[in-house]
Structures are given as structure tokens and as C-alpha cells.
N, C-alpha and C positions, 0 to 999 in steps of 0.2 A: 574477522568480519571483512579485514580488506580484499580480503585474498577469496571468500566465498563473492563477493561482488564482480571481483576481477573475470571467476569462471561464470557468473549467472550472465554477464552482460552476451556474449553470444548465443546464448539459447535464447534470450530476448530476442535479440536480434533477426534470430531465424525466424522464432513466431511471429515478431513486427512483418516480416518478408514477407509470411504466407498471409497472412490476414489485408495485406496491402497489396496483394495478387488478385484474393478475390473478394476483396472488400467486407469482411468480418468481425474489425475490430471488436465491437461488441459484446460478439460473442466470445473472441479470446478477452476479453479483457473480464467478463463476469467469468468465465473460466477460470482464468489465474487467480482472480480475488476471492473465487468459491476455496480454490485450494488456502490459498492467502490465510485464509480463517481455519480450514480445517484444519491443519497444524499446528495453529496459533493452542489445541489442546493436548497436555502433555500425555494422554491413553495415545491418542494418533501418531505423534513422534515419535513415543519410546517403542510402539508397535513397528515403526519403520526403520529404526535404526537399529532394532533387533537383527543380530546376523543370524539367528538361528531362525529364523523363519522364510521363507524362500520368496524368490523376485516374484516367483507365478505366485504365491498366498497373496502378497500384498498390493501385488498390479488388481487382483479380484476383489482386494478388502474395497480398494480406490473405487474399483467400475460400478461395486454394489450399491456406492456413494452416490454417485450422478449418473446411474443409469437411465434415471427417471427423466432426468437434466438435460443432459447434453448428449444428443446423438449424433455424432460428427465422429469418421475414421479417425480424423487426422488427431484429434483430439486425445483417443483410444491410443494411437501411435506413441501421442508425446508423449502422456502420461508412463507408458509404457516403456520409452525409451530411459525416461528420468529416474525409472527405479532400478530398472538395471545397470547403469553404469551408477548408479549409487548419486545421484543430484537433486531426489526429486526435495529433500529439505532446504535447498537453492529456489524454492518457488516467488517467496517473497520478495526475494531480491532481483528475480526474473519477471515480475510482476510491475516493482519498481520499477525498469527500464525498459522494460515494455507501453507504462504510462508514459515515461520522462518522450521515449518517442513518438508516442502519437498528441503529448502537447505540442512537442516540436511542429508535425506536422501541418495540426490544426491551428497552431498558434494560441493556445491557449493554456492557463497554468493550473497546476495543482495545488490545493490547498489540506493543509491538514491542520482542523480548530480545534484547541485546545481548551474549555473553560472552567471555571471552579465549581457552577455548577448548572444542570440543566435550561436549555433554550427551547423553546418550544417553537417549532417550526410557525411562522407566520405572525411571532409575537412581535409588539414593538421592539423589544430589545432584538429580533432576530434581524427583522429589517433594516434595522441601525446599522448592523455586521456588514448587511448587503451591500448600502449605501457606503460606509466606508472601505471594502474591499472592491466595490467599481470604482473609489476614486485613488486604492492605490496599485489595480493592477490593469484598471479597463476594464472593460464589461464580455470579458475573455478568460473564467476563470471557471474551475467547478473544483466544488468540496468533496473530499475524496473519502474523508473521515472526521467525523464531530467526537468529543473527546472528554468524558467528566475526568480533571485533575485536583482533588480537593488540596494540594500541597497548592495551589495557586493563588490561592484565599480570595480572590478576586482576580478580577478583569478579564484577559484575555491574550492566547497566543496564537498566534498565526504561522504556521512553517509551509512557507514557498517550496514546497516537494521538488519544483521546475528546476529550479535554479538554485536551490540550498541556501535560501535565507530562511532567517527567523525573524517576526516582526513580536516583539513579547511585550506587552502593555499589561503585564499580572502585577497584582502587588507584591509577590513573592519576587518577580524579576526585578523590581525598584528597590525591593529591600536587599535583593547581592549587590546591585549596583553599588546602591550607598555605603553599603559594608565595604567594597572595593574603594570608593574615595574616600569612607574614611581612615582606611588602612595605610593610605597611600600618602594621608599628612601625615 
């Protein structure tokens, strides 16, 4: 994983470049996140990592995808470029650093919530969320992904995507803790 990060962070890079030349973010950043998910299923991966299928079948399976979507050359290009040198399953990780850069930019962070079980946009308990992530990161932040983890049994995690913290308030996280101090008398 290290080593896929190591090569994704310049291709971020370059798309950070071009979207910051002509002001695009946006659009690359639902771009990446569109691929981000499509890969996330395993018919699309194993389809891609197939060597017997050729760069030109699967650069057409992609266009067929978001042709609807996204009409941008440059777009056509990257896509393109990523399957034939064989990276394009580095998206997520290009996607990753393509965000971490434009929090930097904008100055604002990534969040990604993890809970035990569904929050409904606008509920009390949602607004609760709000109010304590503007008082622990400012009023400078956007959720990047909401998350049901039923191994949490409760409460809540928060992972700082920006900066690589975790904030874990679950009861599943108080219950390793404890297990760690009591291990430790």
C-alpha cells in the first residue's frame, strides 16, 4: 500500500496542477471520486486487471461509464493515460492526494464519519456532530464520507483524512483501550 501511495502522489499532483491552472477543482475532484467508487466493485477491478483484455477495450468500458458525465479532453486523456501504463487501480490513492491538496489550499479539512448506526441528515443527533466538529476543527471542515460500522456498537469516529488523525469516541474504541490498561497492570 505504501509503495501504491508513493507512485499515486504524482499523478495527484499533476491533476492538482491542471485543475489549479484553470480553476476545476470540482470537476476533477467528482471525477476521481466517480472512479473512487467505481472500482470500489470487484466485476470493475478484476475486469481491469485482466491482462488479457486490451488497454483500447477497457479505456472504452471507462468512457461508456461517464460519457454521459463528463465531457472534458483532458479527462479522456487521464483516464487514458492510467490504463495504459497500467495505474489506473491507483485512483483512490490519487484521489486521496488530490483532496489532502486542495484542503491545503483552501485551508480546510477532511473528514471521514464513522457510526454504529444511521444519522439522518438534519437530525438532532446530526447537528450535535456539527457543533462538536466546529469546535474541534473550526468552521473549516467538509465530510467527505458518512460510514455505518456496526462493530462500533456505539458512538462515534471521526478520521482527520487532512492530517491523519483519528478522533474515536465508539464504545468499541473504549472497550480496546480498557483491554490495553488492563493488560498493562
Amino acid at each position: 500500500m505504501r509503495y501504491s501511495m508513493k507512485i499515486a502522489r504524482p499523478y495527484a499532483k499533476a491533476v492538482f496542477n491542471i485543475a489549479k491552472k484553470d480553476g476545476s477543482y470540482d470537476e476533477w475532484k467528482f471525477f476521481l471520486f466517480f472512479f473512487t467508487k467505481v472500482i470500489e466493485k470487484d466485476e470493475v477491478k478484476n475486469f481491469l486487471k485482466n491482462p488479457l483484455i486490451s488497454s483500447l477495450i477497457k479505456i472504452k468500458f471507462l468512457q461508456s461509464i461517464y460519457k454521459d458525465i463528463f465531457k472534458n479532453d483532458l479527462l479522456d486523456n487521464f483516464i487514458s493515460f492510467l490504463i495504459y501504463t497500467k495505474k489506473f487501480l491507483l485512483i483512490s490513492f490519487i484521489y486521496l492526494f488530490f483532496m489532502k491538496s486542495l484542503s491545503s489550499l483552501f485551508g480546510s479539512v477532511q473528514l471521514k464519519i464513522d457510526t454504529a448506526c444511521s444519522i439522518f441528515k438534519n437530525s438532532v443527533l446530526d447537528k450535535n456532530i456539527v457543533i462538536f466538529l466546529n469546535s474541534a476543527f473550526g468552521e473549516k471542515f467538509f465530510i467527505i464520507e458518512r460510514k455505518i460500522d456496526k462493530k462500533l456498537i456505539g458512538g462515534i469516529v471521526v478520521n482527520d483524512i487532512s492530517h491523519n488523525n483519528v478522533i474515536d469516541m465508539s464504545f468499541y474504541g473504549n472497550l480496546i483501550c480498557l483491554k490495553k490498561k488492563l493488560l498493562i497492570l
